[in-house]
SETIVEX-538581 format. One record per residue: x, y, z of N, C-alpha, C, CB in turn. Coordinates in nm, 2 decimals, padded with zeros to 4 digits, always signed. Glycine has a CB too. Example, Ala and Ser with C-alpha at 12.3 -4.5 7.8 and 13.67 -1.06 7.14 Angstrom:
! SETIVEX-538581
       nu       nv       nw      cau      cav      caw       cu       cv       cw      cbu      cbv      cbw
   +01.32   -00.57   +00.78   +01.23   -00.45   +00.78   +01.32   -00.33   +00.78   +01.13   -00.45   +00.90
   +01.28   -00.22   +00.71   +01.37   -00.11   +00.71   +01.29   +00.00   +00.79   +01.41   -00.06   +00.57
! end
This chain:
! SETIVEX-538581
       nu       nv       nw      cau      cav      caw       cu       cv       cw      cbu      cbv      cbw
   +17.34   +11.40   +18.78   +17.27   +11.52   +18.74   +17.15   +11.53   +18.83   +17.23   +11.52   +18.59
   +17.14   +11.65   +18.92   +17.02   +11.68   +19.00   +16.93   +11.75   +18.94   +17.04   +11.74   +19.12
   +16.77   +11.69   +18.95   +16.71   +11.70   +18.92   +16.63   +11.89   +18.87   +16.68   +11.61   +19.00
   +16.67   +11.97   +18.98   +16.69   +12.10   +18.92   +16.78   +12.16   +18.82   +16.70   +12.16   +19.02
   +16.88   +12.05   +18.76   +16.93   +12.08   +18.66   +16.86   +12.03   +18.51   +17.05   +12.05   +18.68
   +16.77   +11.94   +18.54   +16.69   +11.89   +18.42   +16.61   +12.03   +18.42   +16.59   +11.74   +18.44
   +16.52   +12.04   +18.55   +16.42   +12.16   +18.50   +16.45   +12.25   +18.44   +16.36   +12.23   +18.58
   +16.63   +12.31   +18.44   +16.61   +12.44   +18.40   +16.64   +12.45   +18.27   +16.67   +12.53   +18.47
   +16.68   +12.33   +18.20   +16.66   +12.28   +18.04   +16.54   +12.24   +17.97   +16.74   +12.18   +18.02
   +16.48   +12.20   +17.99   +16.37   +12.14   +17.95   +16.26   +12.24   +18.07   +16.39   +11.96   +17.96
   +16.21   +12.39   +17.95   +16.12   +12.45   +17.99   +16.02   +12.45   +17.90   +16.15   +12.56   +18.03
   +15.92   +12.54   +17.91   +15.81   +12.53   +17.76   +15.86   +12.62   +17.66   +15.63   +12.57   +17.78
   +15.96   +12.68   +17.71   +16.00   +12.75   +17.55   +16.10   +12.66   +17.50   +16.07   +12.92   +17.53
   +16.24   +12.60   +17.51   +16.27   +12.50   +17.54   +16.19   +12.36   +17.46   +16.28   +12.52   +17.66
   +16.07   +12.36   +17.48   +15.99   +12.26   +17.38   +15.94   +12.31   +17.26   +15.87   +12.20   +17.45
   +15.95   +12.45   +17.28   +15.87   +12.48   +17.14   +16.02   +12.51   +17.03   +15.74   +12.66   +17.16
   +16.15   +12.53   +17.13   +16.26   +12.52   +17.03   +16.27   +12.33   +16.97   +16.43   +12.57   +17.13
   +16.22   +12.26   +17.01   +16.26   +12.07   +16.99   +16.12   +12.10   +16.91   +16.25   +11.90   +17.17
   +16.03   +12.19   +16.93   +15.91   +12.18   +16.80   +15.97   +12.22   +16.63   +15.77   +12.32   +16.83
   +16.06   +12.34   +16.66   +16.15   +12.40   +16.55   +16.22   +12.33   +16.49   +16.23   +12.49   +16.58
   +16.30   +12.26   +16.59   +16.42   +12.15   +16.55   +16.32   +12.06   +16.45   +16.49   +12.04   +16.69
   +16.24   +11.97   +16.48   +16.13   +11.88   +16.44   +16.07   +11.93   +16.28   +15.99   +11.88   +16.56
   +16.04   +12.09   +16.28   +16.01   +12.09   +16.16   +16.10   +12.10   +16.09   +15.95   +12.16   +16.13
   +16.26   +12.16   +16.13   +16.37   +12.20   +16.02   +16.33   +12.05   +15.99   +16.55   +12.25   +16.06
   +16.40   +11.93   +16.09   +16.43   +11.80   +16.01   +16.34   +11.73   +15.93   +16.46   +11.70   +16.08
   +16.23   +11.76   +15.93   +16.11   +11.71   +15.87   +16.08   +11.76   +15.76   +16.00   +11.72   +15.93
   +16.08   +11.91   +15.72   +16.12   +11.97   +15.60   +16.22   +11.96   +15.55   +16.12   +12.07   +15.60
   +16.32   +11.92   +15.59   +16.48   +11.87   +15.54   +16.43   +11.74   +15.42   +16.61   +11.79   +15.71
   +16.40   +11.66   +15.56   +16.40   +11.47   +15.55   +16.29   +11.50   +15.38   +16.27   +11.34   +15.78
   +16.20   +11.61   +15.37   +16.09   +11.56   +15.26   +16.13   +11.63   +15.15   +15.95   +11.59   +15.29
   +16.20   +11.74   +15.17   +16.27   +11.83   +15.04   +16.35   +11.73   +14.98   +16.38   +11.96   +15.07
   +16.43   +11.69   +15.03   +16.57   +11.63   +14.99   +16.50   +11.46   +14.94   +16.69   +11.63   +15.15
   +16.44   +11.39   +15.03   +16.36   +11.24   +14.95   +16.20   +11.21   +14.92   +16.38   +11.10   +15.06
   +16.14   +11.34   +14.91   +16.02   +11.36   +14.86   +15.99   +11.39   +14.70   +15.98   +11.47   +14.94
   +15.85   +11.37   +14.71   +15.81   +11.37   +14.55   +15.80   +11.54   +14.48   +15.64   +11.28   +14.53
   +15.78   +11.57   +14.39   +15.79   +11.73   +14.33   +15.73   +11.79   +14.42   +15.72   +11.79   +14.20
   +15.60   +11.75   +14.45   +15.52   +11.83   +14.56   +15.53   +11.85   +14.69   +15.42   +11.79   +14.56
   +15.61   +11.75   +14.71   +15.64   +11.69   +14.84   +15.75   +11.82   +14.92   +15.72   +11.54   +14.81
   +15.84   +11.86   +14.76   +15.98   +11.95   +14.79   +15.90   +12.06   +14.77   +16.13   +11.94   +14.70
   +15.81   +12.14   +14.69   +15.78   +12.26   +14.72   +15.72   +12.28   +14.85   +15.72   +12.32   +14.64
   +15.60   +12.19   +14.90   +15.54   +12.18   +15.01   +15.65   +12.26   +15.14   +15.50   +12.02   +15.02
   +15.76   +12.12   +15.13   +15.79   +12.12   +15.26   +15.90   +12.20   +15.27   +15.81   +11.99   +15.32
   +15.94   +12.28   +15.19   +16.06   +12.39   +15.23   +15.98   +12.49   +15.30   +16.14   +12.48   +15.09
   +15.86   +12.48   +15.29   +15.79   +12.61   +15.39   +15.85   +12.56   +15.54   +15.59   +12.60   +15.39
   +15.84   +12.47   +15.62   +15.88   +12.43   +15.74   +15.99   +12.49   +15.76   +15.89   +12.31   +15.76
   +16.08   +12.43   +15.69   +16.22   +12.48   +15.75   +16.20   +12.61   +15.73   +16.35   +12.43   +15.67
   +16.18   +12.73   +15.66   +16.12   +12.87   +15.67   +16.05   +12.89   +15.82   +16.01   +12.89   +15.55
   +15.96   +12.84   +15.84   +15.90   +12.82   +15.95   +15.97   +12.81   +16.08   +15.84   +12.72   +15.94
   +16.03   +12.69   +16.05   +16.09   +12.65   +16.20   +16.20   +12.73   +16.25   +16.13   +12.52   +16.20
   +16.26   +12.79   +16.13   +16.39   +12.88   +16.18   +16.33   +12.94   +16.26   +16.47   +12.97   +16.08
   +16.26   +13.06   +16.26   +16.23   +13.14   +16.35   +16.18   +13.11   +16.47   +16.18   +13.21   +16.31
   +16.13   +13.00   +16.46   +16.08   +12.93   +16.60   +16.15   +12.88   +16.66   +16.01   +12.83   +16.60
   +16.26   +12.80   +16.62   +16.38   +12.78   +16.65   +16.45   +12.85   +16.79   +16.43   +12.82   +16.54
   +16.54   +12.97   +16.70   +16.60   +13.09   +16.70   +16.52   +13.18   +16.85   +16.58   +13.17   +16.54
   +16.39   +13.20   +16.79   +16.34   +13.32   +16.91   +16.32   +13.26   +17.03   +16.19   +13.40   +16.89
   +16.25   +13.06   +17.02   +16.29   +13.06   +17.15   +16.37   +12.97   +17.21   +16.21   +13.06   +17.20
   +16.51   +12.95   +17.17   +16.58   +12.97   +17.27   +16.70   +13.07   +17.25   +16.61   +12.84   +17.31
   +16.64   +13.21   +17.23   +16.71   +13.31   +17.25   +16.64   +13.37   +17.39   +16.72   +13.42   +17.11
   +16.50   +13.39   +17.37   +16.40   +13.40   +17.45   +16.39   +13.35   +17.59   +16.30   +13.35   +17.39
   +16.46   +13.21   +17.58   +16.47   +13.09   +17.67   +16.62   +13.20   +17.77   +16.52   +12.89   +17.56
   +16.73   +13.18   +17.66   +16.83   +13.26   +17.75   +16.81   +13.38   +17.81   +16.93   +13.28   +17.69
   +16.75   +13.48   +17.77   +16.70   +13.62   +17.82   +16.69   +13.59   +17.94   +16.57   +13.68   +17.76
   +16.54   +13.53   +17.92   +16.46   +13.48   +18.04   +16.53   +13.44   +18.11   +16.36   +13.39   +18.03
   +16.60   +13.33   +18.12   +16.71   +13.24   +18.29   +16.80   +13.40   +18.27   +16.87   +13.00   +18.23
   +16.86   +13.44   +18.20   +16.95   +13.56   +18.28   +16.86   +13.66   +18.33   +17.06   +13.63   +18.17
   +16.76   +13.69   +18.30   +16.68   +13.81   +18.36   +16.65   +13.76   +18.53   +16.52   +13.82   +18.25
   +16.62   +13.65   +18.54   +16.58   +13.58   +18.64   +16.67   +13.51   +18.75   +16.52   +13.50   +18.60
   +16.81   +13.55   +18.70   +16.92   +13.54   +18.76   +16.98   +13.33   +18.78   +16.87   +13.64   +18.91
   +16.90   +13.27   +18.66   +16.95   +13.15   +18.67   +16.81   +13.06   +18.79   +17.13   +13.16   +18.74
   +16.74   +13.15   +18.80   +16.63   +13.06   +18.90   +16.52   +13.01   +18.87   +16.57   +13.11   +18.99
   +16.57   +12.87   +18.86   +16.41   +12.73   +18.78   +16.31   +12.79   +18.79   +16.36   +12.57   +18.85
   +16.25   +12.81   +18.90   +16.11   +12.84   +18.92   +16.05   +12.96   +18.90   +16.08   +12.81   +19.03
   +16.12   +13.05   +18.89   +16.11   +13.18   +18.84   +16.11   +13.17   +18.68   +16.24   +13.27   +18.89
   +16.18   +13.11   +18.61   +16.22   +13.09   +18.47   +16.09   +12.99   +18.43   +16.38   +13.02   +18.45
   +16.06   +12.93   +18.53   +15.97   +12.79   +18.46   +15.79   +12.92   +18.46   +15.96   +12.57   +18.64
   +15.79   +12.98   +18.57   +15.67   +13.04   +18.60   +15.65   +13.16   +18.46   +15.69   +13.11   +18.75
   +15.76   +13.24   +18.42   +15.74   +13.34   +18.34   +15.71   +13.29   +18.23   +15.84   +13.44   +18.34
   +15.82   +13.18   +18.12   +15.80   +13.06   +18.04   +15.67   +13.05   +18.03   +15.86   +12.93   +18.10
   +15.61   +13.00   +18.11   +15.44   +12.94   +18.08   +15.36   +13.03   +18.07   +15.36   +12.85   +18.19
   +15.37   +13.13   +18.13   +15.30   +13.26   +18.18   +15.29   +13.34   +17.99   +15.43   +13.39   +18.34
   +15.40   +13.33   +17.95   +15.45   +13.37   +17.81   +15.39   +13.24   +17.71   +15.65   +13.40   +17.80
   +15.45   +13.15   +17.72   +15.39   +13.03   +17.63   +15.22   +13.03   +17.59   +15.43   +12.88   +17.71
   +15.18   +13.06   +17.78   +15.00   +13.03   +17.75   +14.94   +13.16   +17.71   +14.90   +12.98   +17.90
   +15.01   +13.29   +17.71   +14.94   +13.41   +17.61   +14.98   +13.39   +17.49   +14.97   +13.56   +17.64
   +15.09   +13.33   +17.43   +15.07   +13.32   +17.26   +14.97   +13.18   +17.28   +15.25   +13.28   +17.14
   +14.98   +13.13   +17.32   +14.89   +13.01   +17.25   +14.74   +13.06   +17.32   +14.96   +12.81   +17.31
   +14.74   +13.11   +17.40   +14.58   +13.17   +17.40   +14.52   +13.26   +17.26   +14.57   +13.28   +17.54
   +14.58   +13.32   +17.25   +14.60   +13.42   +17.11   +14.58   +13.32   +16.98   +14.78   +13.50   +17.11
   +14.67   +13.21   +16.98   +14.63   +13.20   +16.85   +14.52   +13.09   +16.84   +14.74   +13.17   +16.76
   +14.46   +13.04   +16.98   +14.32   +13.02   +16.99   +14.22   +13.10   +16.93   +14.30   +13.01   +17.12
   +14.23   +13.20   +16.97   +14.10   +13.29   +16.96   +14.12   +13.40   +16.78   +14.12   +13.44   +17.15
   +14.21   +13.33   +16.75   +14.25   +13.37   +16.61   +14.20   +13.27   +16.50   +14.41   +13.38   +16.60
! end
């Protein structure tokens, strides 16, 4: 596997989908062997994470087909998008 095929999997929307994944299971792992509080708490996550999930790597595919499959084009817009939400919910 050449190394331009890692890049064009592992982008920053792409990490914020493995963030989604992380909460489904973590909200799963504490509903299911957690204490009372533990299970109302943590069903919020999985709520959460779905949509985080879902948008980006639907977002993720758009993007590489909009861009015609090209890493560096896909890696550039990715961040360009990743660092205005996360600037945003800085200043929020």
């Amino acid at each position: 596997m050449d190394l331009e095929k890692v890049f064009s999997w592992v982008t920053p929307l792409m990490l914020g989908a493995l963030l989604g994944a992380y909460w489904i299971l973590d909200g799963l792992s504490h509903t299911v062997n957690g204490t009372k509080a533990e299970q109302r708490d943590y069903g919020l996550l999985i709520v959460l994470g779905l949509p985080l999930l879902l948008g980006c790597v639907g977002t993720h595919f758009l993007i590489r087909r909009l861009a015609n499959h090209n890493t560096l084009y896909v890696w550039i817009i990715e961040a360009m998008l990743v660092g205005a939400v996360a600037s945003v919910f800085m200043r929020s």
